[in-house]
Phi, psi and omega in degrees: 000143174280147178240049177277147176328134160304002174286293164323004188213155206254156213253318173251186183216135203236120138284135186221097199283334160210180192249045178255114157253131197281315169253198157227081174292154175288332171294294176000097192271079140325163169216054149077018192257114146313352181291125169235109185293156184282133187300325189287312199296327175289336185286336194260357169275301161312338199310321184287012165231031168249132178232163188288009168243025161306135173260129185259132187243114180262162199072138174168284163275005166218158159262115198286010190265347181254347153311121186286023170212048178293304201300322191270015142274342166268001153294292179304329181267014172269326163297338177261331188022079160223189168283168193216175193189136168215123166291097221223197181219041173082324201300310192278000212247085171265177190309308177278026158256324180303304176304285210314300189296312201287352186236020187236191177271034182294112184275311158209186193227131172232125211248087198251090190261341181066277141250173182279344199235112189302320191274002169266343174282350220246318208255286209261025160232020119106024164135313185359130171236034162275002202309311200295315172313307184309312180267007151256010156255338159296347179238002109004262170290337166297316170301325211249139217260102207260138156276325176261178175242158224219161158195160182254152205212166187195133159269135179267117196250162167293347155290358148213000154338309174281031176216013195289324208277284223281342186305295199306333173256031131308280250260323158291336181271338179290300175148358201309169165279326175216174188244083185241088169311085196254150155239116213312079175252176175304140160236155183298133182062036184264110207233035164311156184296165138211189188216172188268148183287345187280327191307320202254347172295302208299291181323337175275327191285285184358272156000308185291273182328288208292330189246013148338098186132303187256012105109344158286127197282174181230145165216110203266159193243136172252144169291068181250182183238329197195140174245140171306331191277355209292141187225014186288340162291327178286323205231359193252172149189136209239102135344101158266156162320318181298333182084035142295159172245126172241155164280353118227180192276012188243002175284144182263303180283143167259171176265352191181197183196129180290327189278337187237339187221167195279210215234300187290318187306324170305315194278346163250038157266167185307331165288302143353337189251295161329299185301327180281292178328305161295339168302304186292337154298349215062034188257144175291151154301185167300050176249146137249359186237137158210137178252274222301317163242021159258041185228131184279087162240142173221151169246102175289000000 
């Protein structure tokens, strides 16, 4: 590990060793790469920009808890002993990865279950009959005396918009800690499900009112294309399988590649450099999908 000022360094690291999922949500921005990276080798890659307060993020286009070297990437972070943060759609978190995980730094569990209501859950993982696993491993992690904190999440489609009430309080009744609403919107020549954006504000206010109280934060994604606040060229610094590099997972252009630059070189490198500078300017970036700093959190 490195002791350079934290400034000089992206504060999470986001990896994706491959683009293998167990399920085919209809949403899913993948980007078709067939490449399966080696876990050491993505681990020795990142390694020279990790300090000991890097947050490590698994998961995003795959699911990595259903990877068959799941245990030997969690060998590697156990060698980094640091915090972790994993994205997962559930399927996989049987009892014994949960004691596994639950006895590591894993810091929080984000549950991307999409609904509550199986034939809908059924319609936006793209056919799936994983639904019954999924909600006996969420009440799983609801029983079980978690060292991290855990929340459930839904990308919002017009399949299940009309259902933002009932998700949240399914979801309060678990016990979660957070709420993470992303919401699905139109891009040009995108021809992903959406909704009207006035539909899902009103439906987000409701929401907001309903969890008044109940001490679980939210975190709702607004229909913007960009945000001016976005600070994600300073603090991400994102792997695909494919080796581009990116500033989160919702950037189209990469900044760089693990295949031609080192690791440090991408990050004080031009692309990198370009992105912040046009930020900083306010000019949008390479984004047409944005969340991640267009997001409303509170602990309501």
């Amino acid at each position: 590990m490195i002791t350079a000022p934290l400034w000089l360094i992206p504060g999470t690291i986001g990896v994706e060793f491959s683009e293998n999922c167990n399920m085919n949500c209809v949403f899913c921005l993948r980007r078709g790469c067939k490449q399966v990276r080696g876990v050491k080798e993505m681990f020795r890659y990142v390694e020279p920009l990790i300090t000991p307060t890097t947050k490590m993020v698994l998961g995003g286009r795959e699911e990595v808890l259903a990877d068959p070297r799941i245990d030997e990437i969690l060998e590697e972070m156990e060698k980094l002993d640091i915090d972790f943060f994993i994205v997962s759609n559930g399927a996989a978190l049987t009892e014994r990865m949960l004691e596994r995980l639950n006895s590591m730094r894993l810091c929080h569990l984000n549950v991307s279950v999409n609904s509550f209501d199986r034939m809908v859950h059924k319609g936006l993982s793209g056919g799936s009959e994983l639904y019954p696993l999924v909600m006996e491993n969420i009440e799983r992690i609801a029983r079980m005396n978690r060292r991290f904190t855990w929340s459930v999440s839904t990308v919002v489609t017009s399949m299940n918009v009309g259902e933002l009430g009932e998700f949240v309080e399914a979801a309060v009744k678990l016990g979660v800690d957070g709420i993470r609403l992303l919401h699905l919107y139109r891009t040009e020549g995108d021809g992903r499900d959406w909704l009207d954006p006035g539909d899902y504000c009103k439906d987000l206010e409701k929401v907001r009112w309903e969890l008044q109280g109940s001490g679980v934060w939210l975190r709702a994604f607004y229909p913007v294309a960009w945000s001016p606040e976005c600070v994600a060229p300073w603090t991400q610094f994102w792997v695909t399988a494919g080796g581009d590099v990116y500033g989160c997972c919702w950037q189209v252009k990469a900044l760089g590649n693990m295949d031609k630059q080192t690791a440090a070189e991408v990050w004080m490198g031009k692309g990198c450099a370009a992105e912040r500078s046009r930020m900083r300017m306010g000019i949008p970036g390479d984004c047409t999908r944005c969340g991640e700093f267009q997001a409303e959190e509170s602990k309501i």
